[in-house]
DRENDO-1510 file (C-alpha; in Angstrom, 1 decimal, always signed):
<recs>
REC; n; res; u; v; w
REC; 1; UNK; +269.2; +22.3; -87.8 .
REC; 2; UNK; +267.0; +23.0; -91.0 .
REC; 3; UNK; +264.9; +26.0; -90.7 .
REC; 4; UNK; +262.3; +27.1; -93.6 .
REC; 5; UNK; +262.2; +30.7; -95.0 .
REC; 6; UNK; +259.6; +31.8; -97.2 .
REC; 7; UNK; +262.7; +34.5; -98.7 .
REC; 8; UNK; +266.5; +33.7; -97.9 .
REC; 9; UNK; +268.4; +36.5; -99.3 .
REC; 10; UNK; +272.5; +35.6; -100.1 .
REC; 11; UNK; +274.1; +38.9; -99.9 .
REC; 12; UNK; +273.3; +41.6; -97.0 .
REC; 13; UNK; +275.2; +44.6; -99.2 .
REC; 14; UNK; +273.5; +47.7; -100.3 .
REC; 15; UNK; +271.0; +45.8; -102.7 .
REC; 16; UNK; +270.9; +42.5; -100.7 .
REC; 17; UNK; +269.2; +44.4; -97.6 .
REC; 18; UNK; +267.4; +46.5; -99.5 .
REC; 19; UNK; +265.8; +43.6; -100.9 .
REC; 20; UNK; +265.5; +42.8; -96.9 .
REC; 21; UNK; +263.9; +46.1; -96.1 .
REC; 22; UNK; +261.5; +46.5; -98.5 .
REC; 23; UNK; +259.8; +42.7; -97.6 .
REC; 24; UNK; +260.5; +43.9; -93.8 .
REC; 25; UNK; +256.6; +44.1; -91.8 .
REC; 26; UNK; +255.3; +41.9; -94.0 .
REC; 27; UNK; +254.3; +37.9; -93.7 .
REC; 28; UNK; +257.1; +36.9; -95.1 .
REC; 29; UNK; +259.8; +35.3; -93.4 .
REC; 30; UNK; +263.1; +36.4; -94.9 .
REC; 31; UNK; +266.5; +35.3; -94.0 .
REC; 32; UNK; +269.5; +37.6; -94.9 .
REC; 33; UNK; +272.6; +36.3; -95.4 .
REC; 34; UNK; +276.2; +38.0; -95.4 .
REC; 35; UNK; +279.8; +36.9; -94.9 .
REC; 36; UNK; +281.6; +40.4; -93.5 .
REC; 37; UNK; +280.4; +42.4; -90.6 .
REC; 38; UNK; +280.6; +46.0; -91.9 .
REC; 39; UNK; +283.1; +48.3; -90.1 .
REC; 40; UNK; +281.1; +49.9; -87.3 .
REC; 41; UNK; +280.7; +54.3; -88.2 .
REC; 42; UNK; +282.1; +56.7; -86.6 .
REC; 43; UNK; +282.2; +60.7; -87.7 .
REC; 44; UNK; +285.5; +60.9; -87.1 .
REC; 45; UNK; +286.5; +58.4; -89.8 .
REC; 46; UNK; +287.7; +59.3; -92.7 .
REC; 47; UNK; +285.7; +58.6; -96.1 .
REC; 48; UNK; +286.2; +55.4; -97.5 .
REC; 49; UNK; +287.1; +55.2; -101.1 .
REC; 50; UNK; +284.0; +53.6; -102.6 .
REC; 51; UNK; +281.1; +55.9; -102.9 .
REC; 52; UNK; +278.5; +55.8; -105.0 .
REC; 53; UNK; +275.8; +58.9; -106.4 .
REC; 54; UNK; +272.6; +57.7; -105.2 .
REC; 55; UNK; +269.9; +59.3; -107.3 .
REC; 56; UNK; +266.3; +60.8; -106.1 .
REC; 57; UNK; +265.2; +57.4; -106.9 .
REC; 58; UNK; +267.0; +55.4; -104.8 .
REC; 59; UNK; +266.7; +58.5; -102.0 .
REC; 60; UNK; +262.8; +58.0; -102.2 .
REC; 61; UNK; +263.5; +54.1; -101.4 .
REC; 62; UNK; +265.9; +54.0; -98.7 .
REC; 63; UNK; +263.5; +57.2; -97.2 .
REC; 64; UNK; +260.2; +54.5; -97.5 .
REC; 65; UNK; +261.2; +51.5; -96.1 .
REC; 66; UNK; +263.0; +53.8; -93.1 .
REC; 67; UNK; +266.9; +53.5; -94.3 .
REC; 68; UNK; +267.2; +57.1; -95.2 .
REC; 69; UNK; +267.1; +58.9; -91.9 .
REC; 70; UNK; +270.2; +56.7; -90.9 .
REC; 71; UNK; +271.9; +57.9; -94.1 .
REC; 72; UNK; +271.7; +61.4; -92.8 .
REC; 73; UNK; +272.3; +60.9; -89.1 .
REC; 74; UNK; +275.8; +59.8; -90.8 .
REC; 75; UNK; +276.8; +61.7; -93.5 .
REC; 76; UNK; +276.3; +62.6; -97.3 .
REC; 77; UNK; +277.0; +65.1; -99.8 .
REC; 78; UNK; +274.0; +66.5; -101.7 .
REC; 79; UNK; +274.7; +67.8; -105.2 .
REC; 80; UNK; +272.7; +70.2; -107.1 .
REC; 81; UNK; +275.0; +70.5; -110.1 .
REC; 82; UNK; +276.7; +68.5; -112.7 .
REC; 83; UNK; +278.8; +69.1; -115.7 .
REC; 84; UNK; +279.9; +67.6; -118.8 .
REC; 85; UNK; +282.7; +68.7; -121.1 .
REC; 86; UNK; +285.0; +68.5; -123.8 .
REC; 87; UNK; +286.7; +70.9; -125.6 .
REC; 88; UNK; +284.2; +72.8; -126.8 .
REC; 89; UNK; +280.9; +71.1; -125.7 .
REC; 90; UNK; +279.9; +72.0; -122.3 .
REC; 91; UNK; +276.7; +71.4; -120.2 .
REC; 92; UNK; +275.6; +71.9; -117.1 .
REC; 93; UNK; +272.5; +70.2; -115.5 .
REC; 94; UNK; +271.1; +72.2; -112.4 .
REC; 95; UNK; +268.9; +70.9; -110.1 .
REC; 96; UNK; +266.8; +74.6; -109.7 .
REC; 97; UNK; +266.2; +73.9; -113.6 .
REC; 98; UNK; +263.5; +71.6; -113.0 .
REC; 99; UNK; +262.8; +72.8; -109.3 .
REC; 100; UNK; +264.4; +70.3; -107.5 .
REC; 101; UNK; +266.6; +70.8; -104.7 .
REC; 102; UNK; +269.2; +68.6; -105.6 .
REC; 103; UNK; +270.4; +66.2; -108.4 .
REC; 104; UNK; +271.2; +63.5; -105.8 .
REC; 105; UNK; +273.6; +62.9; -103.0 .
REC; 106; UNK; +277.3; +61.4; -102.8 .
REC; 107; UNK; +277.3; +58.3; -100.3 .
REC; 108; UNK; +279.5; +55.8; -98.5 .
REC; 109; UNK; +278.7; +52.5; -99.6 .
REC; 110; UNK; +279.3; +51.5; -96.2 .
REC; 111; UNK; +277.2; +54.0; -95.0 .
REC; 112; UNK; +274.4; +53.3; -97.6 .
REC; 113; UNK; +274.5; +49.4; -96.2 .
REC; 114; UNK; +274.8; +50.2; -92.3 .
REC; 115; UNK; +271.6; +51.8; -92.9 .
REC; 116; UNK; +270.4; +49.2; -94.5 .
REC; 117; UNK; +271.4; +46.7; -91.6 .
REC; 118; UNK; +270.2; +48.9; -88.7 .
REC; 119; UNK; +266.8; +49.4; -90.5 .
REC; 120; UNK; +266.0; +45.1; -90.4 .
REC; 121; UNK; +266.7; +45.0; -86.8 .
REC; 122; UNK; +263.3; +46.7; -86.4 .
REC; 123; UNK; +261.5; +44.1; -89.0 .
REC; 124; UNK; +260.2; +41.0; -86.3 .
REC; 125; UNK; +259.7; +38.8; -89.7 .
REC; 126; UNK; +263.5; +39.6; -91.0 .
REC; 127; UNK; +266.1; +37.7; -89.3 .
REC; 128; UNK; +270.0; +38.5; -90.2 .
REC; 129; UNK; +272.7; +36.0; -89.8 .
REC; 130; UNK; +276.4; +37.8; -90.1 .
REC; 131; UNK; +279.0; +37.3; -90.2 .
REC; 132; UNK; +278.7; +33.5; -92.0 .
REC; 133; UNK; +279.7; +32.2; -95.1 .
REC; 134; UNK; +277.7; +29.1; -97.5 .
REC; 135; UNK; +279.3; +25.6; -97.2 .
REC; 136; UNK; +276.9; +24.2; -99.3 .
REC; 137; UNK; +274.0; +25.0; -101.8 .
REC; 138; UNK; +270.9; +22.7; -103.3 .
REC; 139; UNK; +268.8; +23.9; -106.1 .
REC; 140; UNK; +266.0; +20.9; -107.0 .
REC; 141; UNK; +264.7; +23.6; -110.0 .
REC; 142; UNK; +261.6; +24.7; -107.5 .
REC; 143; UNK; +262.7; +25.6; -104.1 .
REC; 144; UNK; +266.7; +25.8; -102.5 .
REC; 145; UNK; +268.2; +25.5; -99.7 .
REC; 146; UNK; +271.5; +26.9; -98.4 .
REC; 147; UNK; +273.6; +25.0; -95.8 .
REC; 148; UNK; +276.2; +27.5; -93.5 .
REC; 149; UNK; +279.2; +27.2; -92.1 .
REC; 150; UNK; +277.8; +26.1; -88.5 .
REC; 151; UNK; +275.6; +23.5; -89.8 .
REC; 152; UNK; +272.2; +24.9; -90.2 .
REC; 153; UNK; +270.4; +24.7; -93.4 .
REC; 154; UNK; +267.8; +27.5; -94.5 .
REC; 155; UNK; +265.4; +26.2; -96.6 .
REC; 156; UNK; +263.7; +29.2; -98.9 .
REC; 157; UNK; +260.6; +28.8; -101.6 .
REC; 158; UNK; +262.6; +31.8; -103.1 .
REC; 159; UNK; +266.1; +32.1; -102.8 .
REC; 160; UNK; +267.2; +35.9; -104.1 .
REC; 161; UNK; +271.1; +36.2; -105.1 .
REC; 162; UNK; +272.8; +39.7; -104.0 .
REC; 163; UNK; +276.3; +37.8; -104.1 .
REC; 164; UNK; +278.0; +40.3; -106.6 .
REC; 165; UNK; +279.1; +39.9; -110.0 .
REC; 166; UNK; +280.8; +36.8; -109.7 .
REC; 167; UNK; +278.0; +35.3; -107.9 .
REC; 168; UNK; +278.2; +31.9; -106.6 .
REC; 169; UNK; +274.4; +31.3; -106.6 .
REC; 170; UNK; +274.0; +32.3; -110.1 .
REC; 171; UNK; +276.8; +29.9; -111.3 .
REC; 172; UNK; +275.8; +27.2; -109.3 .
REC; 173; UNK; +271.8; +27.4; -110.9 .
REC; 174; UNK; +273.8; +27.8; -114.6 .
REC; 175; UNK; +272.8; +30.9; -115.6 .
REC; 176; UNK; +275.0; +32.5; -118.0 .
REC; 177; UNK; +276.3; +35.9; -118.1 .
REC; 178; UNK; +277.6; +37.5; -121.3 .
REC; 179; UNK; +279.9; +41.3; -121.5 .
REC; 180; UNK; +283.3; +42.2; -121.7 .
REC; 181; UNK; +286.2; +43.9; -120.2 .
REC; 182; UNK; +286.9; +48.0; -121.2 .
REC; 183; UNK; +290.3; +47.4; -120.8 .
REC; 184; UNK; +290.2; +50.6; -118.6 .
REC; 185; UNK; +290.8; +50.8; -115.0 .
REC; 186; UNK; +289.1; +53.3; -112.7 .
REC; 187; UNK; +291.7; +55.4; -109.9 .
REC; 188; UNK; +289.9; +56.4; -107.0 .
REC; 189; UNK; +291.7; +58.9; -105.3 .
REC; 190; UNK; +290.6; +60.0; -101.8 .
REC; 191; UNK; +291.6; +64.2; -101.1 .
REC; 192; UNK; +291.7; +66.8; -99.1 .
REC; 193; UNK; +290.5; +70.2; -100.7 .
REC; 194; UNK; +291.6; +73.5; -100.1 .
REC; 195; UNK; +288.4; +74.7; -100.4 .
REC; 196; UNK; +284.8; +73.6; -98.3 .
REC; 197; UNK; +282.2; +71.2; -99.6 .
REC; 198; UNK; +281.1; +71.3; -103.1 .
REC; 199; UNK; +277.9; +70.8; -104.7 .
REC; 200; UNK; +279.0; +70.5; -108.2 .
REC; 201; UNK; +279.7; +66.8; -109.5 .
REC; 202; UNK; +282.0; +67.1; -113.1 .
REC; 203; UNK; +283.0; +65.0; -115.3 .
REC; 204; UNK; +285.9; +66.0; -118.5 .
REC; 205; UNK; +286.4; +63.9; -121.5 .
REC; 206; UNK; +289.8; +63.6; -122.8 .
REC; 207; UNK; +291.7; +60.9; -125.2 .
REC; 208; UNK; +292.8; +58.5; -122.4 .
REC; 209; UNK; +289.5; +58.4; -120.5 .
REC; 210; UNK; +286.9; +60.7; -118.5 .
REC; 211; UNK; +287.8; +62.2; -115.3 .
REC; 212; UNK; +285.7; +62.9; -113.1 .
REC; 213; UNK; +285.2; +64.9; -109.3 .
REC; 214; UNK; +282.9; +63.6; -106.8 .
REC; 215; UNK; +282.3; +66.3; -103.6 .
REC; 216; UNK; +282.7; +64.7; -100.5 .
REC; 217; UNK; +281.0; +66.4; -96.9 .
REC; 218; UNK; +283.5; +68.7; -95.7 .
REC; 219; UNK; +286.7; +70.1; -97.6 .
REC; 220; UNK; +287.2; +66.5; -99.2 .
REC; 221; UNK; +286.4; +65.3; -102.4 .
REC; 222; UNK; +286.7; +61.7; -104.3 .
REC; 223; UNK; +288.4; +61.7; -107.8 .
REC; 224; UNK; +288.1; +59.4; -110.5 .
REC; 225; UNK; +290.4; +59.1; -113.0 .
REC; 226; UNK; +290.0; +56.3; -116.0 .
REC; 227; UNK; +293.5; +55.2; -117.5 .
REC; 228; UNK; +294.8; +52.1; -119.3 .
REC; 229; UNK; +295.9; +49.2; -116.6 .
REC; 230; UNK; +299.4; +49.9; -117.2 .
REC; 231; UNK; +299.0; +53.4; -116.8 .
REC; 232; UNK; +296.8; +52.8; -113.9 .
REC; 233; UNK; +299.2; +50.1; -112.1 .
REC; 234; UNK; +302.0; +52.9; -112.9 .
REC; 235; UNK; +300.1; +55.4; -110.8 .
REC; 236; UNK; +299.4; +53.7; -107.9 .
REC; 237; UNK; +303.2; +52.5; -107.7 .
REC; 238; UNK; +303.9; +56.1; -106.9 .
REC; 239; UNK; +304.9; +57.8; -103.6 .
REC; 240; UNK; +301.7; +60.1; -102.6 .
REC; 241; UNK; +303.6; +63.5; -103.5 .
REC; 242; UNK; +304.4; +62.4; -107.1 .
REC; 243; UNK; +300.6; +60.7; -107.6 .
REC; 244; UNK; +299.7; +64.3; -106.8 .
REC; 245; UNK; +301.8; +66.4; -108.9 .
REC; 246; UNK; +300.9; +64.5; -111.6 .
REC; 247; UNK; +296.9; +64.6; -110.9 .
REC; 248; UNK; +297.3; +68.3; -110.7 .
REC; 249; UNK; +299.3; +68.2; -113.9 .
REC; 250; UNK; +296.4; +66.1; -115.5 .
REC; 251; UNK; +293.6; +67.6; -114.4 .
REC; 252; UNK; +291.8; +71.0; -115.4 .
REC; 253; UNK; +291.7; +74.1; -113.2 .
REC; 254; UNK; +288.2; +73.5; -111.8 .
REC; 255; UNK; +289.6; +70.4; -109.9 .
REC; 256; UNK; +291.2; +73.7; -107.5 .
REC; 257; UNK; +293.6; +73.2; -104.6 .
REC; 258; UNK; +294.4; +69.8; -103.6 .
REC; 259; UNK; +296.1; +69.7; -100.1 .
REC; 260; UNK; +296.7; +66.0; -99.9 .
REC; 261; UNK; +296.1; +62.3; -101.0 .
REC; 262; UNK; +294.8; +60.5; -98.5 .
REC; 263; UNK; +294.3; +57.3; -100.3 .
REC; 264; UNK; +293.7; +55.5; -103.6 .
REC; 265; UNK; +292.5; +52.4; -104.7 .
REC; 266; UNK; +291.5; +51.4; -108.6 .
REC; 267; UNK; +289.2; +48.5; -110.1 .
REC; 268; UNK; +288.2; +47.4; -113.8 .
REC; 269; UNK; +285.4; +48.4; -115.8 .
REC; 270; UNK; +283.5; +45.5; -117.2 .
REC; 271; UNK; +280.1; +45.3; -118.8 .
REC; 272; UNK; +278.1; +42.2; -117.6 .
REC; 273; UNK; +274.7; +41.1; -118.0 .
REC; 274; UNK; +273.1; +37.2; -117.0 .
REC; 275; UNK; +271.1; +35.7; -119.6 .
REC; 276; UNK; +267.9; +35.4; -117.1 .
REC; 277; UNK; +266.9; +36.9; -114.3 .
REC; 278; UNK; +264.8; +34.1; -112.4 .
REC; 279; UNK; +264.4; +30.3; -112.4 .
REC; 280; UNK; +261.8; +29.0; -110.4 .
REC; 281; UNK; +262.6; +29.6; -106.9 .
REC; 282; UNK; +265.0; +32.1; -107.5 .
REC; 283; UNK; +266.1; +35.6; -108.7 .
REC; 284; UNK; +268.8; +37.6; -109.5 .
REC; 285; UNK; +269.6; +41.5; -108.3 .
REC; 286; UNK; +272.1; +44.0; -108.2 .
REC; 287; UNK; +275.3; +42.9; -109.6 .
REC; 288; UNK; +274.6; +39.6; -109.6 .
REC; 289; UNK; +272.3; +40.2; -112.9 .
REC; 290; UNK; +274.2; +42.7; -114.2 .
REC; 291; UNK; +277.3; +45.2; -114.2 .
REC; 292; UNK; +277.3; +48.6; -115.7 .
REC; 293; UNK; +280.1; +50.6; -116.8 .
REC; 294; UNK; +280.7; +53.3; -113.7 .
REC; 295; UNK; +280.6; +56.2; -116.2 .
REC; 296; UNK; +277.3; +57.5; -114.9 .
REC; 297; UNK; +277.4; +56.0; -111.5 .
REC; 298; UNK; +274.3; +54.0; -112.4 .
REC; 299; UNK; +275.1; +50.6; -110.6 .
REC; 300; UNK; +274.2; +50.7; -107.6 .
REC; 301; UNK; +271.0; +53.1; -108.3 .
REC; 302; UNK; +269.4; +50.2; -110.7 .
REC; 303; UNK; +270.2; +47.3; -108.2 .
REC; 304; UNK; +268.1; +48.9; -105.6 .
REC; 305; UNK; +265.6; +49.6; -108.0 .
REC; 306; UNK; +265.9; +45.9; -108.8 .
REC; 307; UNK; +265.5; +45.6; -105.1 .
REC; 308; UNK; +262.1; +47.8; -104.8 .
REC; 309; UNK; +260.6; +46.2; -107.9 .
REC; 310; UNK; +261.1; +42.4; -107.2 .
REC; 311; UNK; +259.6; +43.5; -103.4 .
REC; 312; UNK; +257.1; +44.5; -105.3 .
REC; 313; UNK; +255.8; +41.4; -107.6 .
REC; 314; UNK; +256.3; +39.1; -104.6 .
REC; 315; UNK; +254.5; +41.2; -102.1 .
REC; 316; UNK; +251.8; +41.3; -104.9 .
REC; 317; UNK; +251.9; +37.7; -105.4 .
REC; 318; UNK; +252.0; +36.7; -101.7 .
REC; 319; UNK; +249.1; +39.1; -101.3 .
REC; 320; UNK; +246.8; +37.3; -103.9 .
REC; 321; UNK; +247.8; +34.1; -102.4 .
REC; 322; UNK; +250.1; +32.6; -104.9 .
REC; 323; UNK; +253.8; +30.8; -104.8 .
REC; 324; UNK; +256.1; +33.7; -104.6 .
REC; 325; UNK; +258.4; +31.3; -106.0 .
REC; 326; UNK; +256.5; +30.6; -109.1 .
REC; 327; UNK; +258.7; +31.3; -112.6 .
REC; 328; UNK; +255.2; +32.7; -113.8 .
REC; 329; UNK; +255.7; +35.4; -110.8 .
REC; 330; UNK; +259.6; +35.9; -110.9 .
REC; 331; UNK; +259.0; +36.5; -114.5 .
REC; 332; UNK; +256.9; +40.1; -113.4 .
REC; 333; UNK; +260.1; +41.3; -112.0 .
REC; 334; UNK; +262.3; +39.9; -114.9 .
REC; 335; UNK; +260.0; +42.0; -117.7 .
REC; 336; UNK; +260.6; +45.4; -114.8 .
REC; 337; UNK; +263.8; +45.6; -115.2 .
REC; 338; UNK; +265.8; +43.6; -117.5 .
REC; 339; UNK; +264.8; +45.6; -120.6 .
REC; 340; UNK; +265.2; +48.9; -118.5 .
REC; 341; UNK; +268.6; +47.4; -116.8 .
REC; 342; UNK; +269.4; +46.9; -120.5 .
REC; 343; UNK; +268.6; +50.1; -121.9 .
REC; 344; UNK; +270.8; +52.0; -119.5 .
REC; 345; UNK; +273.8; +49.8; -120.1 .
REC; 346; UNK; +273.3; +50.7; -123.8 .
REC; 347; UNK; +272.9; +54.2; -123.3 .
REC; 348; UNK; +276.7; +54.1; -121.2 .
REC; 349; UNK; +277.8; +51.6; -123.4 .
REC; 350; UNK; +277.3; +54.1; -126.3 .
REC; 351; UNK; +278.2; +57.6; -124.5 .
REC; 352; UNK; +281.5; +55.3; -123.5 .
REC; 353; UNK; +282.2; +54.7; -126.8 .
REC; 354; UNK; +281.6; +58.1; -128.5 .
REC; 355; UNK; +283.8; +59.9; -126.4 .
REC; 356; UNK; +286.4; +57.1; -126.3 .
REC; 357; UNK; +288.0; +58.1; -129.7 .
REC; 358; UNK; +289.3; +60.7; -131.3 .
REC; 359; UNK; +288.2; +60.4; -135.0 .
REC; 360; UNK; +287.6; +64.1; -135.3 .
REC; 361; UNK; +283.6; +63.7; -137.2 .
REC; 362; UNK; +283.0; +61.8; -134.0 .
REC; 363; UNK; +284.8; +64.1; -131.8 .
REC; 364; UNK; +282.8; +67.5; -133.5 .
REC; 365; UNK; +279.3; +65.5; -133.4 .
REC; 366; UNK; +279.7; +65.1; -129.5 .
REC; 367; UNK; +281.0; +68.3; -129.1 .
REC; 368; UNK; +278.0; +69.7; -131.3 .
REC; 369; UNK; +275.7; +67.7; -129.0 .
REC; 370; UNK; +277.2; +68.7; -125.3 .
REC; 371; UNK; +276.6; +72.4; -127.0 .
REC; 372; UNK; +273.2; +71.8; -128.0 .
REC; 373; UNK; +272.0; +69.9; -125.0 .
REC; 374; UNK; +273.5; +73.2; -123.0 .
REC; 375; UNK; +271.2; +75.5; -125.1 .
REC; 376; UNK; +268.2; +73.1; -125.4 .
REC; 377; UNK; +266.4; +73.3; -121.9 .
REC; 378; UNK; +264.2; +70.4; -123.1 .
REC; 379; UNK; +266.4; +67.9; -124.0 .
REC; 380; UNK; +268.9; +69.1; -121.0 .
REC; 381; UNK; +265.8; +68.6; -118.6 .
REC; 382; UNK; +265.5; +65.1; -119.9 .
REC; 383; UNK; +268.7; +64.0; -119.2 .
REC; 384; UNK; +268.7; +65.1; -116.1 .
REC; 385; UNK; +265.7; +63.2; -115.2 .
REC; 386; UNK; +267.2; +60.4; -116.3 .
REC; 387; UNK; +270.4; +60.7; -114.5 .
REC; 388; UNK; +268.2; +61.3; -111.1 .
REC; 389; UNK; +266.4; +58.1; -111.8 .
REC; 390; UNK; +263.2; +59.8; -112.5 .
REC; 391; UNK; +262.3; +58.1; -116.0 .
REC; 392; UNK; +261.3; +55.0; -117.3 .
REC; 393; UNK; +258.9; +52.1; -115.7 .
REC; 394; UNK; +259.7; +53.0; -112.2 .
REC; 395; UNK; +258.8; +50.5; -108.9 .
REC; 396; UNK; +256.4; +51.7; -106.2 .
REC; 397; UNK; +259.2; +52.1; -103.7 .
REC; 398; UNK; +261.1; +54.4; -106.2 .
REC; 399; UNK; +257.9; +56.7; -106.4 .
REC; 400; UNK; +257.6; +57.1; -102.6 .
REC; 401; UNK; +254.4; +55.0; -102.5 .
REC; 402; UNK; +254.5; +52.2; -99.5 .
REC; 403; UNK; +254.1; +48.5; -100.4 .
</recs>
C-alpha cells in the first residue's frame, strides 16, 4: 500500500496542476492529489462566478506546458483595455500602446483547472488520484509521506502544498503565516448585458470601495463590487430585482444596460503571507504561501508563476543530479518569488490604501497621479507591463522558453 513519489503535489487546483504540468515528461515521478472532481464543461453552461484575469504571463505558461489550447477550445474573454478612475483622474491602458494584442484574458477558474487536468493525462510520469481526501500526514523534517482515505500511503522526497490559504500541510509542518483581514467583502455579481462582448476591463474608486467590471464571452459580464460585511450581507439578502436597481443606482453609466442577475456570491479580502516558503522536503505555492488583496486580480497570476519557477529549480536540480528535496535547492525557488510575491502585495496593499480614504491631500495626490499616468506614455507603459505580468525576475515558463 506505500508507493514512493519523487514529487506528491496536495492540491490539483489551478496552481496545484500547474505545478503538475510543468514537471509532466520529465523523470520525475509526481503524484497529484485533489479532494473534488471538477464539474465536467459544457458551452451551454452558464459562467461560474469565480473568474480570474490571467495575464500574458500566465497565458505563455499554460500555452508551454500544452494547457492553453484547452482554455480556448472552452471559452475566454480577451481584453485589450483597462481603465482606472476617480473623479478627476482617469487612465486608460491599451494593449495597441505597447503593440500587443491584448492586456490579458477573463477566465473560468474552473476552466483554467480542467485544462490543467486534461493536459496530465498525457504526462506517463504524472499520475492523478481524484477525487480523495488526506487521513493522515508525516513530516520527519527531510522527506513526507501522505496517507489517503483508502489506505495507501505516498511517500514524496518533496512534498509541494497547493491546499489553499488555510492549508493543512503548511500548518501541520509549523510554518506561520502573518496578514490581516480588510474588513471589506468582495460581491460578485454574475449579468447579462444588453450589449455583446466587451473588451474593456474598468475599475471606479469611490468612498465605500472600488468597483469594478469584468467582460465575460458573449453579452455577459462579472461585476465586482467591494462593500463593508454588513453592507455586503445586506445585499445579498435582497430579491434579484432590488440587488439590481440598486447596482444600477450605484454604479456609473459605463457599466450600460443590465438585463438580469443571474447570480451572486461574495468572499473576504484578506492579506496573507507564510513566514517560509520551504522546509526540507517541502514547498509552499499559490495560496498556500500567500494571499493577495483581489484589487488587481493578481492571485492567481503569481501562484502559477510560483508554479513555473519552483518547476524550474527542481528540474534544474534533478538535472545536475542533486536532492530535489534539499532546503539548499527549495531555497532557489524561495529567493524567486517570495521577495517578488512580496513586492506585489505591497504595491496593492498601498494602491488599496490610498484610494480607501477620503482625506482630500490624499484624494487630490491620486487624482493628480491617475492624470499624469494618463498623459505620461512612459510611466503608463510601465504599468501596464506590470499588470500583464511582463516585469520583474520572471521563470522560464513565464517567458515561453520550455524546461
Amino acid at each position: 500500500m506505500k508507493k514512493h513519489f519523487d514529487v506528491v503535489i496536495v492540491g490539483g487546483g489551478m496552481v496545484g496542476a500547474a505545478v503538475a504540468c510543468c514537471l509532466g515528461g520529465s523523470d520525475l515521478q509526481v503524484a497529484v492529489i485533489e479532494t473534488q472532481q471538477p464539474e465536467a464543461f459544457s458551452p451551454e453552461q452558464p459562467h461560474d462566478l469565480r473568474v480570474s484575469a490571467l495575464s500574458i504571463a500566465s497565458h505563455k505558461i499554460l500555452e508551454t506546458v500544452g494547457a492553453w489550447q484547452a482554455v480556448e477550445a472552452k471559452r475566454l474573454c480577451p481584453f485589450k483595455r483597462m481603465r482606472v478612475w476617480e473623479t478627476a483622474g482617469d487612465t486608460t491602458f491599451n494593449s495597441d500602446d505597447i503593440g500587443a494584442p491584448e492586456l490579458g484574458f477573463i477566465v473560468e477558474n474552473r476552466i483554467t483547472q480542467l485544462a490543467l487536468l486534461e493536459r496530465l493525462t498525457a504526462f506517463d510520469n504524472v499520475e492523478l488520484i481524484m477525487p480523495t481526501r488526506i487521513v493522515d500526514m508525516a513530516y520527519d523534517g527531510h522527506s513526507a509521506a501522505v496517507t489517503l482515505g483508502d489506505g495507501r500511503v505516498l511517500q514524496a522526497q518533496l512534498l509541494v502544498a497547493a491546499d489553499g490559504g488555510q492549508s493543512k500541510i503548511r500548518q501541520t509542518v509549523g510554518i506561520g503565516v502573518t496578514g490581516w483581514d480588510y474588513n471589506q467583502h468582495a460581491l460578485v455579481i454574475y449579468v447579462e448585458t444588453g450589449y455583446p462582448q466587451q473588451d474593456i476591463t474598468w475599475q471606479r474608486f469611490v468612498p465605500t470601495g472600488p468597483q469594478a467590471f469584468l467582460p465575460l464571452p458573449g453579452s455577459y459580464g462579472s461585476i465586482v463590487w467591494y462593500q463593508s460585511p454588513d453592507e455586503v450581507r445586506r445585499l445579498q439578502s435582497l430579491p434579484l430585482d432590488r440587488l439590481k436597481a440598486e447596482l444600477v443606482a450605484a454604479f456609473p453609466d459605463c457599466l450600460g444596460e443590465i438585463r438580469q442577475i443571474l447570480g451572486a456570491t461574495s468572499f473576504p479580502l484578506k492579506r496573507q503571507h507564510a513566514q517560509a516558503y520551504v522546509k526540507p522536503g517541502l514547498a509552499l505555492v499559490g495560496d498556500a504561501a500567500h494571499m493577495i488583496n483581489p484589487l488587481a486580480g493578481q492571485g492567481v497570476n503569481i501562484g502559477l508563476l510560483d508554479a513555473a519557477a519552483l518547476a524550474e529549480v527542481v528540474l534544474e536540480a534533478r538535472h545536475r543530479g542533486k536532492n530535489i528535496g534539499d532546503v539548499s535547492v527549495l531555497r532557489r525557488y524561495e529567493a524567486m518569488r517570495r521577495t517578488e510575491n512580496l513586492k506585489m502585495m505591497t504595491v496593492m496593499d498601498a494602491f488599496y490604501h490610498s484610494f480607501s480614504n477620503d482625506i482630500f491631500p490624499v484624494k487630490f495626490i491620486r487624482n493628480l497621479g491617475l492624470g499624469l499616468a494618463q498623459r505620461l506614455s512612459p510611466v503608463r507603459n510601465k504599468v501596464m507591463r506590470a499588470a500583464m505580468g511582463l516585469e520583474g525576475r520572471l521563470p522560464k515558463l513565464a517567458r515561453g522558453v520550455s524546461l
